[in-house]
DSSP file (Angstrom, degrees, kcal/mol; ACC not computed):
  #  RESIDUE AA STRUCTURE BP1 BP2  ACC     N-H-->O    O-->H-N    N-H-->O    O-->H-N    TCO  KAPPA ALPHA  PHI   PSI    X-CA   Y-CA   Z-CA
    1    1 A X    >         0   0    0      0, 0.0     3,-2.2     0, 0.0     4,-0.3   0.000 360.0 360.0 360.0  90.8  189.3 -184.3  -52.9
    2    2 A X  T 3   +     0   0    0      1,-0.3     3,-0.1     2,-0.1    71,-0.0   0.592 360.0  46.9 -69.6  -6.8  187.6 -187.5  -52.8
    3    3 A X  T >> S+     0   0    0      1,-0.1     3,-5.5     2,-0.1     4,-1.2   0.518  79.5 107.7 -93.1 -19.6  184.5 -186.3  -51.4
    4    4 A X  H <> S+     0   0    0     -3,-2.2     4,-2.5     1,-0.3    -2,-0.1   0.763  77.3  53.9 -32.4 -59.0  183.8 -183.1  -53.7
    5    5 A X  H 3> S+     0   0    0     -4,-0.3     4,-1.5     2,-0.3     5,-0.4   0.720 111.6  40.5 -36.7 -34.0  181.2 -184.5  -55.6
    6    6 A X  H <> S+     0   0    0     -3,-5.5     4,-1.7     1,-0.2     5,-0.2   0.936 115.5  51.3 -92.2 -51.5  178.8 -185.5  -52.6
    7    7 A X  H  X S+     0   0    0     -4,-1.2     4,-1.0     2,-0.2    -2,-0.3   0.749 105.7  58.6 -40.0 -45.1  179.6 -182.5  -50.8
    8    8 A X  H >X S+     0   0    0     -4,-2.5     3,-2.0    -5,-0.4     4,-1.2   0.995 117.1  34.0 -18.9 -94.4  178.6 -180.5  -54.3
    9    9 A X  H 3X S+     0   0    0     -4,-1.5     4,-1.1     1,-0.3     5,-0.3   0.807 112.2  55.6 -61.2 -19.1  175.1 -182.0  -54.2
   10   10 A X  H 3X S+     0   0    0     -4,-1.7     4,-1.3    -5,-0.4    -1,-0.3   0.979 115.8  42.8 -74.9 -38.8  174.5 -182.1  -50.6
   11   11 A X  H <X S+     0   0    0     -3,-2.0     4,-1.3    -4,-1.0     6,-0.3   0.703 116.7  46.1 -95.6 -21.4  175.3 -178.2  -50.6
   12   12 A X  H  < S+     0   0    0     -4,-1.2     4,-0.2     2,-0.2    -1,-0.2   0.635 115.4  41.7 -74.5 -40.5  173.4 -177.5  -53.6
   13   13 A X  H  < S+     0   0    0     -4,-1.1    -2,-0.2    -5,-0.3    -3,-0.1   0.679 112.4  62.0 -93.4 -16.2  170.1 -179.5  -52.7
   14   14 A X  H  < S+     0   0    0     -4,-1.3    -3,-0.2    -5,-0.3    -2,-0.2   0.943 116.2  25.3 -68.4 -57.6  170.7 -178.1  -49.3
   15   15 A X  S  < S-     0   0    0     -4,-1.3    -2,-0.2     2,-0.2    -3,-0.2   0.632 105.2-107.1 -96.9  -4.6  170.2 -174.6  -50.5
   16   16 A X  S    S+     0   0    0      1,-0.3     2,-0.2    -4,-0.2    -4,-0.1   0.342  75.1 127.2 123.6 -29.0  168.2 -174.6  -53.5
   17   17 A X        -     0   0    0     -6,-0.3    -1,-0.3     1,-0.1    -2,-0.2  -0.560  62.8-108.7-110.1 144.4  171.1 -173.8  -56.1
   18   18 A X        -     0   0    0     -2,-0.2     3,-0.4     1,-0.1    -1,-0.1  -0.286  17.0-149.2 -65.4 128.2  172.3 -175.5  -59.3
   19   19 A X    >   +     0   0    0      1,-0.2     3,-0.7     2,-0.1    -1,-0.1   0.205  66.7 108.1 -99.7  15.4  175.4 -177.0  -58.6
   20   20 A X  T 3  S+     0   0    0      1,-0.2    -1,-0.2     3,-0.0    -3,-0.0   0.842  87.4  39.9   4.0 -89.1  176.6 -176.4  -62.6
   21   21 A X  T 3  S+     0   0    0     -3,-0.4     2,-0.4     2,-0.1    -1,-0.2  -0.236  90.1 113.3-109.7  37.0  178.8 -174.0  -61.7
   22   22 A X    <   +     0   0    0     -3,-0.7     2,-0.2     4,-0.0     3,-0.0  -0.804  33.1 165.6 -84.3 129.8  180.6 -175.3  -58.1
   23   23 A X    >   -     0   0    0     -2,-0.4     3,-2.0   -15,-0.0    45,-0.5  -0.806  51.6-101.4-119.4 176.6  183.9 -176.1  -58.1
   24   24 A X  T 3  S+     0   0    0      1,-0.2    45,-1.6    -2,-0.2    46,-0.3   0.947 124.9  46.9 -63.3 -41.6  186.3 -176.7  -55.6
   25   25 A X  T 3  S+     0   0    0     43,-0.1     2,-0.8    42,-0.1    -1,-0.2   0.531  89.5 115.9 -67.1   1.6  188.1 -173.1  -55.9
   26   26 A X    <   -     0   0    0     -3,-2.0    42,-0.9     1,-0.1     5,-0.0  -0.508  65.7-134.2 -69.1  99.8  184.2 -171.7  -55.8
   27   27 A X  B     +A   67   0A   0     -2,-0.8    40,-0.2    40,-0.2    39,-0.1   0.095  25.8 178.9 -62.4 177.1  183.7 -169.4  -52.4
   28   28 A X    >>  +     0   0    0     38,-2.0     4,-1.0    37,-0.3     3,-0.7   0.559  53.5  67.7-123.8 -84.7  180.8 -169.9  -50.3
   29   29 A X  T 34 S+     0   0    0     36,-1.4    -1,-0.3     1,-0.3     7,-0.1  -0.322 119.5   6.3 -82.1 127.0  180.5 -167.9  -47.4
   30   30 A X  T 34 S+     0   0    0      5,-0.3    -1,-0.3     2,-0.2     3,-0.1   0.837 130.4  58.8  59.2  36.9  179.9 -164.2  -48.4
   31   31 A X  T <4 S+     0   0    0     -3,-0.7     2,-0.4     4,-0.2    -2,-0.2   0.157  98.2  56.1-170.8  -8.2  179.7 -165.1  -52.1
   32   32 A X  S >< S-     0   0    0     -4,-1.0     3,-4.6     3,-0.2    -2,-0.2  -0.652  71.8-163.8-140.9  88.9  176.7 -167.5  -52.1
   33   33 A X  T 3  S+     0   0    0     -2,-0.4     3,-0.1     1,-0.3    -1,-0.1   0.561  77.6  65.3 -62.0  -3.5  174.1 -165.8  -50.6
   34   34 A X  T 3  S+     0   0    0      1,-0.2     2,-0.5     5,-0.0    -1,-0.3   0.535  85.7  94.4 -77.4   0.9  171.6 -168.4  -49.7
   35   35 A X    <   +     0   0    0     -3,-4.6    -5,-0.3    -7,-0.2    -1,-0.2  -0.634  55.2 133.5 -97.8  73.4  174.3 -169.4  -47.4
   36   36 A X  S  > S-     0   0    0     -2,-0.5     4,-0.9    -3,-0.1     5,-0.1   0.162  71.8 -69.8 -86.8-171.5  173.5 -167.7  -44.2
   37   37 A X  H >> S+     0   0    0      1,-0.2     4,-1.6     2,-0.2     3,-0.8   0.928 130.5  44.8 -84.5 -58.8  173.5 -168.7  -40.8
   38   38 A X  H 3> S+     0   0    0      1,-0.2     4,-0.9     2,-0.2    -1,-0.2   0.737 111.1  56.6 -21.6 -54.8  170.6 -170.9  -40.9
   39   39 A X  H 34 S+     0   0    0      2,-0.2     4,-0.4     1,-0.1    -2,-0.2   0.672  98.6  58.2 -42.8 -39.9  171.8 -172.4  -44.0
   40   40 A X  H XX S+     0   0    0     -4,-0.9     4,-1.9    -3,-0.8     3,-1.4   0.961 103.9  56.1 -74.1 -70.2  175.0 -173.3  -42.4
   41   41 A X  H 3< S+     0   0    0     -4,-1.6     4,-0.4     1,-0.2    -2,-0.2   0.763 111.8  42.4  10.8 -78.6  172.9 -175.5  -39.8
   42   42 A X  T 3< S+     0   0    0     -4,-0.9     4,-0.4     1,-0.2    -1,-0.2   0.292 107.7  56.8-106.8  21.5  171.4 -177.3  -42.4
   43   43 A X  T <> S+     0   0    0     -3,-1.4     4,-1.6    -4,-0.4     3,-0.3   0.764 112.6  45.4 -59.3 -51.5  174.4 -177.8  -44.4
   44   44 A X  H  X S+     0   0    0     -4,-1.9     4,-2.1     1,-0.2    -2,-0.2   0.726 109.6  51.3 -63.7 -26.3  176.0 -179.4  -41.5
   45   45 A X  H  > S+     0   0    0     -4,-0.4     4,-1.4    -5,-0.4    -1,-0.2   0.883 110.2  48.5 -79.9 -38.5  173.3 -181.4  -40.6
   46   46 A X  H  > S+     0   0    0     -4,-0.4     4,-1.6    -3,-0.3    -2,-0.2   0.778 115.4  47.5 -63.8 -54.0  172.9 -182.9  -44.4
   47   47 A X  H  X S+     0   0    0     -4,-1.6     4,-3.1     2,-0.2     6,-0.6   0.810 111.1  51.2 -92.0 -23.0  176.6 -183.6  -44.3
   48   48 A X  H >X>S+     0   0    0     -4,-2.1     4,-3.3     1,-0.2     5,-1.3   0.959 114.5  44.7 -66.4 -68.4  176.3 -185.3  -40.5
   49   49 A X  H 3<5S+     0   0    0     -4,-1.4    -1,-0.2     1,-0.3    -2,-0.2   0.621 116.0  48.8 -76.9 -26.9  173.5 -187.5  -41.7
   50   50 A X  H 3<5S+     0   0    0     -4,-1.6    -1,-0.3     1,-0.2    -2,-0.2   0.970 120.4  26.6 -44.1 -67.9  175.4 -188.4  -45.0
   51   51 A X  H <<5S-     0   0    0     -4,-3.1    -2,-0.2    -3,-0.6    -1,-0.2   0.513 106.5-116.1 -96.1 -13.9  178.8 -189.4  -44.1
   52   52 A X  T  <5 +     0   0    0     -4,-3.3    -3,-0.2    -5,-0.2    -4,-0.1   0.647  67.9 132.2 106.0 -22.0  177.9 -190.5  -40.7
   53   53 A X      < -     0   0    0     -5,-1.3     2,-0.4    -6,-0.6    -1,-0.1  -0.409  49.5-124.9 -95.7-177.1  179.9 -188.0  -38.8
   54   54 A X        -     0   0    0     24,-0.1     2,-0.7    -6,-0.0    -9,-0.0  -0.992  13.8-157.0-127.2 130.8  179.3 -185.7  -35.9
   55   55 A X        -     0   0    0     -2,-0.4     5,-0.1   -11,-0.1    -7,-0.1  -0.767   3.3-156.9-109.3  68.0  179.7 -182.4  -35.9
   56   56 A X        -     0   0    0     -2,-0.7     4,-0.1     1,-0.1    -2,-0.0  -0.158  24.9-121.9 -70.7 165.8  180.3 -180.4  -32.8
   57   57 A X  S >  S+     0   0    0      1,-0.2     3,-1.0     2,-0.1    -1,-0.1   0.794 107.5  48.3 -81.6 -21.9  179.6 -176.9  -32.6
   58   58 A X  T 3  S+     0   0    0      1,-0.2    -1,-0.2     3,-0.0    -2,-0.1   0.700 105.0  67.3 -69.0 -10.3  183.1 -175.3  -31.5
   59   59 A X  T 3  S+     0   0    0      2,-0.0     2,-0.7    -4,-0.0    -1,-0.2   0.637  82.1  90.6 -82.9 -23.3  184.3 -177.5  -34.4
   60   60 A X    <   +     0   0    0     -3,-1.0     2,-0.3    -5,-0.1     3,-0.1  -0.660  54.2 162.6 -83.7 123.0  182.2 -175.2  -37.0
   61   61 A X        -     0   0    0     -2,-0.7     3,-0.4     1,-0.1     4,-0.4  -0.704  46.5-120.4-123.4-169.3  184.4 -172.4  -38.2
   62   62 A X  S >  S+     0   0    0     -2,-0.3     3,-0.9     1,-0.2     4,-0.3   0.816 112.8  68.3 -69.2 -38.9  184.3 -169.7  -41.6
   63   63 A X  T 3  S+     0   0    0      1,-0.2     4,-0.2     2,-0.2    -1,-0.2   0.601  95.6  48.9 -81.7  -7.0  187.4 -171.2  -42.6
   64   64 A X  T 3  S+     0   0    0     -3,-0.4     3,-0.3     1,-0.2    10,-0.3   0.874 110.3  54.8 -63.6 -47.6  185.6 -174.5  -43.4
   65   65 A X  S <  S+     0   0    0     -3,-0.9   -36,-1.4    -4,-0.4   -37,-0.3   0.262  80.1  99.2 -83.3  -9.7  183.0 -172.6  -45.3
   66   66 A X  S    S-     0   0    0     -4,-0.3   -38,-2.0     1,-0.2     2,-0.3   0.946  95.0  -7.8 -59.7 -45.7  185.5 -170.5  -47.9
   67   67 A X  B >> S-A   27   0A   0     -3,-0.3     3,-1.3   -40,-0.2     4,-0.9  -0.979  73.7-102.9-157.1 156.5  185.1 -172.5  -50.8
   68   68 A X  H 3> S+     0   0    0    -42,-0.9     4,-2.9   -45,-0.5     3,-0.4   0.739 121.9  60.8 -41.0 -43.0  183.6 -175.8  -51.7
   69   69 A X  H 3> S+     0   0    0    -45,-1.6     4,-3.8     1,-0.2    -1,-0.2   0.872 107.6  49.3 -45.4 -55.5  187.1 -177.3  -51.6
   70   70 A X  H <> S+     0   0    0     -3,-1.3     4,-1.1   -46,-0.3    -1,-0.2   0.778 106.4  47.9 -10.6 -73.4  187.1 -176.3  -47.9
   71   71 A X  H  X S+     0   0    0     -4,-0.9     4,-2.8    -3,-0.4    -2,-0.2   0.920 118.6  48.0 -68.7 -44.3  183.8 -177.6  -46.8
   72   72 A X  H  X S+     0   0    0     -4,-2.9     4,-3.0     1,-0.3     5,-0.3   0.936 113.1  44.1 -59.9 -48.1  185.0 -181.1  -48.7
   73   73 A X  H  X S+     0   0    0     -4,-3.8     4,-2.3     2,-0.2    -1,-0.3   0.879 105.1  60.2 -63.1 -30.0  188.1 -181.1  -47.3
   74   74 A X  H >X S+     0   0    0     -4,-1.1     3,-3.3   -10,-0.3     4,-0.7   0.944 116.2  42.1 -56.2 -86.8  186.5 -180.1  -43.5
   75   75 A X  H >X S+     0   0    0     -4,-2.8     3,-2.4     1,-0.3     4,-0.6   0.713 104.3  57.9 -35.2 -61.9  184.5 -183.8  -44.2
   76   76 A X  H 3X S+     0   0    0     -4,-3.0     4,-1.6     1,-0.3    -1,-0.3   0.780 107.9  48.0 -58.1 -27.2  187.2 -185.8  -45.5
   77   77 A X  H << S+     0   0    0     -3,-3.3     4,-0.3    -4,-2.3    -1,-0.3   0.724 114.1  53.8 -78.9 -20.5  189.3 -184.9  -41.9
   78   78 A X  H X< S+     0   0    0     -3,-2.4     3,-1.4    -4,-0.7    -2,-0.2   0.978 106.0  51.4  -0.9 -90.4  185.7 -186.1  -40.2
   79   79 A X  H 3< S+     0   0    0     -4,-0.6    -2,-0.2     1,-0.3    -3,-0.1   0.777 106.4  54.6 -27.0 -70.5  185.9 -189.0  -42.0
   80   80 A X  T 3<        0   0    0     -4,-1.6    -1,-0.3    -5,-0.3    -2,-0.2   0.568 360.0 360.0 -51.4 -17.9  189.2 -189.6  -40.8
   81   81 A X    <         0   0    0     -3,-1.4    -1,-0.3    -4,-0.3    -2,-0.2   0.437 360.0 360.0 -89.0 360.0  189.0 -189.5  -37.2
């Protein structure tokens, strides 16, 4: 996952929480509670303005959001398009 690492700190500085103990297999959504709807927002928004990418909204799903691995992988298929 070539992205984990920025995707780590971007999700971590995004919500407030030490990013220690993230890994990829780590859930998120319904397991990290500072990650709420609002939160999700400005997770996406930190990741658009990082990498570059754009982010439509039918394009956000839960399944992105399961574990870190997820979210990273969601960017690295961004990236690709």
């Amino acid at each position: 996952m070539p992205h984990l690492e920025a995707v780590k700190h971007i999700l971590s500085t995004t919500l407030g929480i030490g990013q220690q103990d993230l890994c990829a297999e780590t859930p998120l959504l319904g397991s990290v509670p500072e990650l709420d709807s609002m939160a999700v927002v400005g997770v996406i928004a930190a990741l658009e303005s990082h990498f570059g990418i754009a982010v439509d909204d039918d394009e956000i799903h839960a399944r992105h959001f399961a574990t870190l691995g997820s979210l990273s992988d969601f960017v690295h298929a961004k990236l690709a398009k």
